[in-house]
N, C-alpha and C positions, 0 to 999 in steps of 0.2 A: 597608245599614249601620245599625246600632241602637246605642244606650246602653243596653242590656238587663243588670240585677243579679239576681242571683240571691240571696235570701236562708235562709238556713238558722238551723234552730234546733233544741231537745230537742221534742219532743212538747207537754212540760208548759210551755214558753216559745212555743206557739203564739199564742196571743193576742198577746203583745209582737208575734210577728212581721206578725203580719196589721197592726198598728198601722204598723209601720217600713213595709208596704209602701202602705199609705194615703200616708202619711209621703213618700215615693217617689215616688209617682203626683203629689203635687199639684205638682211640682215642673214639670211640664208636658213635658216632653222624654225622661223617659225610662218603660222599659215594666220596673217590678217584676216578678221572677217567684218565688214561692213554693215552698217546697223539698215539698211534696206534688205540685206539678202535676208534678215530675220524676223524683222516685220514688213511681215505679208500682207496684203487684206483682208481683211476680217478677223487676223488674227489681235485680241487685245493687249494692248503695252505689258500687263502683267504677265499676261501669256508667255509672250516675247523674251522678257527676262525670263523667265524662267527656260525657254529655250536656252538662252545666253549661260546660265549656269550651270545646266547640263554639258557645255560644245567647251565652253571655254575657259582658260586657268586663269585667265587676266582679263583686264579689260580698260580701253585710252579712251577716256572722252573731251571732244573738241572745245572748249571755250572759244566759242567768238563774240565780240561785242555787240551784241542782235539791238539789245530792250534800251532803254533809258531808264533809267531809275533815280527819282529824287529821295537823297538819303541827307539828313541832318540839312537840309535847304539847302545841299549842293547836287546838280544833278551828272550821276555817272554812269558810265557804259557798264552794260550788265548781259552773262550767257542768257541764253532763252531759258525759264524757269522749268518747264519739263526736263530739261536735259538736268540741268542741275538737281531735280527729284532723281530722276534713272540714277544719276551717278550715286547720292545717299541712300538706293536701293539697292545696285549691285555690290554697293563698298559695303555695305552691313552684312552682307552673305558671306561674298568672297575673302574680304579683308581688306584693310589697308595697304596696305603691300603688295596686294595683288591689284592695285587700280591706280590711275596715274591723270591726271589733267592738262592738257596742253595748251597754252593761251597764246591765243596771235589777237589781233588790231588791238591792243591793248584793254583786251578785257579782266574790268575789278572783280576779284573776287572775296568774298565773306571771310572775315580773321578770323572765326571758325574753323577752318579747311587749313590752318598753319599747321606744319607735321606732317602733312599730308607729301605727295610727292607730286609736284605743281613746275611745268615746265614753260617756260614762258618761249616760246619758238621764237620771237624777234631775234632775227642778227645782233652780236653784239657789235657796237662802233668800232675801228679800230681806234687805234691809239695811236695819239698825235705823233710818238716819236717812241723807237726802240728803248724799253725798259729792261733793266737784269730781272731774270725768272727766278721768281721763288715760289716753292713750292706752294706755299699759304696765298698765291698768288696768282695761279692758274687758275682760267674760267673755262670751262667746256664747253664746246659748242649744243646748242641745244638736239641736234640729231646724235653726237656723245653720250649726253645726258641721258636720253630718250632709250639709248644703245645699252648704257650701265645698268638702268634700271632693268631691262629685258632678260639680263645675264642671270638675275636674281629669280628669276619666274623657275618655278617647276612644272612640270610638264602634268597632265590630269587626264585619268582614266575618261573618255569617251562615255555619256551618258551616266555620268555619277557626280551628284552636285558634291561641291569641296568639302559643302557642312555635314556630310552625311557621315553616320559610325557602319563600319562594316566589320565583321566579321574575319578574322586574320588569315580563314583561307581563300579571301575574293582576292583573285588577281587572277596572272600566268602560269598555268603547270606545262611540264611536257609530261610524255606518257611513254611508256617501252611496252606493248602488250605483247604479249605471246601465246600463241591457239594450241591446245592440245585438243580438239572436236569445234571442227567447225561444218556446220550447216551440215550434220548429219555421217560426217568423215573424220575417223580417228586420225589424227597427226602422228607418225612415230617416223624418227630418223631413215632415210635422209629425207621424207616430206616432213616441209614446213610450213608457218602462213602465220606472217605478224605484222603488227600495225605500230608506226614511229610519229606522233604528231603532238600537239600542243589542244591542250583548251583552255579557255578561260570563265572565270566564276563570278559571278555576284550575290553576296551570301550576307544578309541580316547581320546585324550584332547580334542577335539572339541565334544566330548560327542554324536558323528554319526557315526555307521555302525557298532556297538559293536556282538560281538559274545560269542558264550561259551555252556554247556553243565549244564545239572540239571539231577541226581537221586535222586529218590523218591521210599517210600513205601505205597499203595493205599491200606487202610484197609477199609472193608465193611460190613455192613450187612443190606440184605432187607427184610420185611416181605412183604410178598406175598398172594393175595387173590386169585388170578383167579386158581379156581380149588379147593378151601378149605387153611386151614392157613399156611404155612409153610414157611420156611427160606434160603435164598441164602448168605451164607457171607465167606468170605477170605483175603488172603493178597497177592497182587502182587507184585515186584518189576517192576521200571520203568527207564527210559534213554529215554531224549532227546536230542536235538543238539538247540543252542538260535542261530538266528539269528535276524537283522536288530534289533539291540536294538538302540534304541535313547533316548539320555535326553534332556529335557525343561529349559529353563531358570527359569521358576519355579520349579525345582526340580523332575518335574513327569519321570517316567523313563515306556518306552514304548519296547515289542519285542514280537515276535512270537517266539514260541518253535516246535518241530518237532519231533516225536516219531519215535525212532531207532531200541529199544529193549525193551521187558517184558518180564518176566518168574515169575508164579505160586508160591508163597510159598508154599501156603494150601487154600484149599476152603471146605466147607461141603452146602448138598443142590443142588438143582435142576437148574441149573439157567435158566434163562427168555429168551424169543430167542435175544429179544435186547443185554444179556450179554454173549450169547454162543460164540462167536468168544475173548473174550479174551485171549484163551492161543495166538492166531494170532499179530502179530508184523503189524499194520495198519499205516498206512499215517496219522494219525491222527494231526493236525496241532490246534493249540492254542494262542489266541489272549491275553496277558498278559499287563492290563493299572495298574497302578500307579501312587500316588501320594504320597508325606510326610505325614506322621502321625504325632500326639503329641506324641508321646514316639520315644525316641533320637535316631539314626543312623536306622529308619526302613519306611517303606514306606506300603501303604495297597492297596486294589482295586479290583481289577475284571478277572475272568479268563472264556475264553468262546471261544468255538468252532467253527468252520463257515461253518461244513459238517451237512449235511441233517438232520443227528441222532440229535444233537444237545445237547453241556455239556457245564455248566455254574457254578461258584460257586464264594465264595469272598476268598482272599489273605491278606495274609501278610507277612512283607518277612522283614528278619533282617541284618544288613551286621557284620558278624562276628569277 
């Protein structure tokens, strides 16, 4: 989840924007993103935006006075007219609320755009001589202004446009799994072998074809007879990729997971030829059912393997 903005501007109002995004950054919590870092070459404008709706919850674009424009036989300074398209492109997506325009050299803008959140960056003058403060009376500075509006942003899932409907299990789970047979080896007291991590989901409103990713830490330890007593235990880390997640009308929530990456914390101990190949990154694939539990926002079930070796264990899994 980021507060990620995107700002846009004419070419010739670059400098302002590199300002706005300084402007941005000192604010501490959110990540400015500059409309060159997202139009590349050869990528096309609409492209682009649609990058920007995907990365980002907001979006500031620069008003500078580029154009002239003769309006009613008077003629007055005006933004460069692409920019002010982009801005009636990303504000139709994201919202009102979520977009903001910043004016310096005194650039007019359209009585349209009233309601709008329009921040004029000139310095205010000061005033000739100390006046009593009232509150109907205070004026903000425009990096204030800029500040207030920011306060108001929520933060957006990473590659999910604002407009999109999802599915009420997309987001963050953790997970507590626990192995009674893994990779071919009964689990019974005092060996054990469980895995503590997070994944996350992104699931249709029709609650069909969801995907997403799960890391995990697999802590173990086995006692071992064949050969005399001794100990195999350690900590892996893990990475998979979830596909075909599906939900039920009953609530149950169904997917396979797919191993991409492991690597080794620490191990002590001899391990078993069944466990030798773990520092190996395997095709290991996993069958993950679910249903509702009695404690609120989590679900429990079953986790199990469908390759020869054969891992099985029960779940639970929280949505954070």
């Amino acid at each position: 989840m980021k507060r990620r903005i995107f700002i846009g501007s004419s070419t010739e109002g670059l400098d302002q924007a590199v300002c706005i995004k300084d402007l941005l950054a000192s604010f501490g919590d959110i990540e400015p993103v500059l409309w060159p870092e997202i139009f590349k070459p050869g990528l096309l404008t609409f492209e682009a935006l649609e990058n920007v709706l995907l990365r980002c919850c907001a979006a500031v674009f620069v008003a500078t006075a580029d154009d002239v424009t003769t309006f009613r036989g008077q003629s007055i300074r005006t933004p460069r007219a692409n920019v002010m398209l982009e801005f009636g492109l990303v504000a139709g997506r994201i919202g009102r609320h979520s977009i903001a325009l910043c004016l310096f050299g005194g650039a007019q803008l359209p009585s349209d755009l009233q309601g709008l959140t329009v921040i004029d960056m000139t310095p205010p003058e000061p005033a000739p001589k100390p006046e009593p403060v009232h509150c109907s009376s205070v004026s903000l500075r425009p990096e204030d202004r800029l500040h207030l509006w920011t306060s108001s942003l929520l933060s957006t899932t990473d590659l999910i446009a604002r407009t999109d409907i999802l599915h009420g299990y997309s987001g963050r789970w953790e997970f507590a799994l626990q192995l009674n047979h893994w990779r071919g080896r009964d689990l019974r007291f005092p060996s054990y072998a469980y895995v503590n991590g997070t994944f996350d989901l992104i699931i249709s409103a029709n609650g069909q074809a969801g995907h997403g990713f799960a890391q995990g830490c697999v802590q173990f330890k086995l006692m071992l007879s064949d050969g005399g007593e001794r100990t195999f235990q350690g900590e892996y880390r893990t990475a998979h990729e979830i596909a075909s997640a599906d939900c039920s009308s009953d609530g149950s929530l169904h997917f396979t997971s797919h191993a991409f990456a492991i690597g080794k914390l620490n191990t002590s101990g001899i391990a078993p030829p069944e466990l030798s190949t773990l520092d190996l990154t395997e095709p290991w694939t996993a069958q993950w059912q679910l249903s509702p539990s009695a404690e609120p926002r989590s679900l429990e079930g079953t986790v199990s393997s469908g390759d020869a070796v054969g891992t099985s264990g029960s779940v639970k899994i929280r949505k954070v």
